[in-house]
N, C-alpha and C positions, 0 to 999 in steps of 0.2 A: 733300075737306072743306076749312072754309074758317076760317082762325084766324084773331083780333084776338090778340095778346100786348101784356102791359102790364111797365114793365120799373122796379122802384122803385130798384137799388141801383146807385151809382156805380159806373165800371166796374176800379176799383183798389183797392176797401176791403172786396169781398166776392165770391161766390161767385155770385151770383143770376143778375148782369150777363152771364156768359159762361154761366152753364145755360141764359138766355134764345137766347141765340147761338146756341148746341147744339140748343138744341130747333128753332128755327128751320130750319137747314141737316138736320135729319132728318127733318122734316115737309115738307119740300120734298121731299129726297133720295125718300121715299115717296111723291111723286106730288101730294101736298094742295099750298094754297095757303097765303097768309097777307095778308089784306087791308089790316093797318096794327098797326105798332109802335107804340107810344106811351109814352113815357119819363114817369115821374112823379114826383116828391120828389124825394131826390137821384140820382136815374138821369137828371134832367135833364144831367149834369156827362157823360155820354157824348157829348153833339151838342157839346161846349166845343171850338172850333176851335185853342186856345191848350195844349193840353196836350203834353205832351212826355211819351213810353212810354219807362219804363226800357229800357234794353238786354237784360234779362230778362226781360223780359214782351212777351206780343204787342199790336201796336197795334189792340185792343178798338175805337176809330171807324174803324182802314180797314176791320176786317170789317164793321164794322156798311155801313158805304160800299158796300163790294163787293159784299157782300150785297142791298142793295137795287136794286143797279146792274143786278146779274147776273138778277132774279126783278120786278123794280119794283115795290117792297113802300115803300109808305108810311111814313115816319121822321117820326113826329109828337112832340112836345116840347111838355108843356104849357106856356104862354105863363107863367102866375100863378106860376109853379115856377119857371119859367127866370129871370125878370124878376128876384127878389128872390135867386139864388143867381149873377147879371151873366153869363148866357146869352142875349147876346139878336141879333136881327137888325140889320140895315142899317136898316129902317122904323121898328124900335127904339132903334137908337143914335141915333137924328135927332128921334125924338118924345120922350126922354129928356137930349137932347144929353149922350152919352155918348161916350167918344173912340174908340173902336171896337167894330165890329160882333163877336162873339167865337160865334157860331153856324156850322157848317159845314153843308158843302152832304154833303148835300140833305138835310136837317133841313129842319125847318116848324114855328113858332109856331101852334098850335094852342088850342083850350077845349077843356073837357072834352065839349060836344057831340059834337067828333069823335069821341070814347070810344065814347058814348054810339051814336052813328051806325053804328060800327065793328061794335059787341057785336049790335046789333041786326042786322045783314046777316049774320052769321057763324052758322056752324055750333057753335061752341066759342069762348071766352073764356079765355085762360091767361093767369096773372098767375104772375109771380116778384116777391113782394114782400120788404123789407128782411127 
């Protein structure tokens, strides 16, 4: 089976962000697939390159990292979200002149077509929203 996951909540203020995680690495772990992530509202703040993980908590963007690394699952960020919460790319900090890029890799500035493109190829649509 083939999943789109949509992911709305930051990855430090709630619970959603690592159910989304969870579900990911079990739907794998059982064999399915997952065609593309895509971060929305404040779930944009998971692709933030700038962030720094308590010592108590695990670091929510290298799994998401490793994760994609390991299965190469598409790490989509929507662009309209990222832009106005200062998530944005190299092509953004220069079309913005902003002083740095603050997106990690392998995150991707994406519209909501990709959504749209995603849900439409998949077998399933799972959303963790806020």
């Amino acid at each position: 089976m083939l999943f789109t996951v949509a992911v709305h909540n930051p990855p430090y203020t709630a619970s959603a962000n690592h159910h989304a995680l969870s579900f990911c690495r079990a739907a794998l772990a059982a064999g399915h697939n997952i065609a593309r992530v895509f971060f929305y509202h404040e779930g944009v703040y998971t692709a933030l390159n700038a962030q720094v993980t308590p010592q108590d908590e695990g670091d929510t963007l290298a799994q998401w990292q490793h994760l994609a690394a390991a299965h190469d699952i598409e790490l989509a960020v929507c662009i309209a979200n990222a832009l106005k919460r200062g998530v944005v790319s190299e092509q953004e900090q220069v079309r913005y002149d902003k002083s740095a890029a603050t997106l990690a890799e392998p995150f991707q500035l994406v519209g909501l077509g990709q959504l749209i493109d995603a849900i439409a190829m998949s077998d399933r649509y799972i959303e963790f929203p806020a």
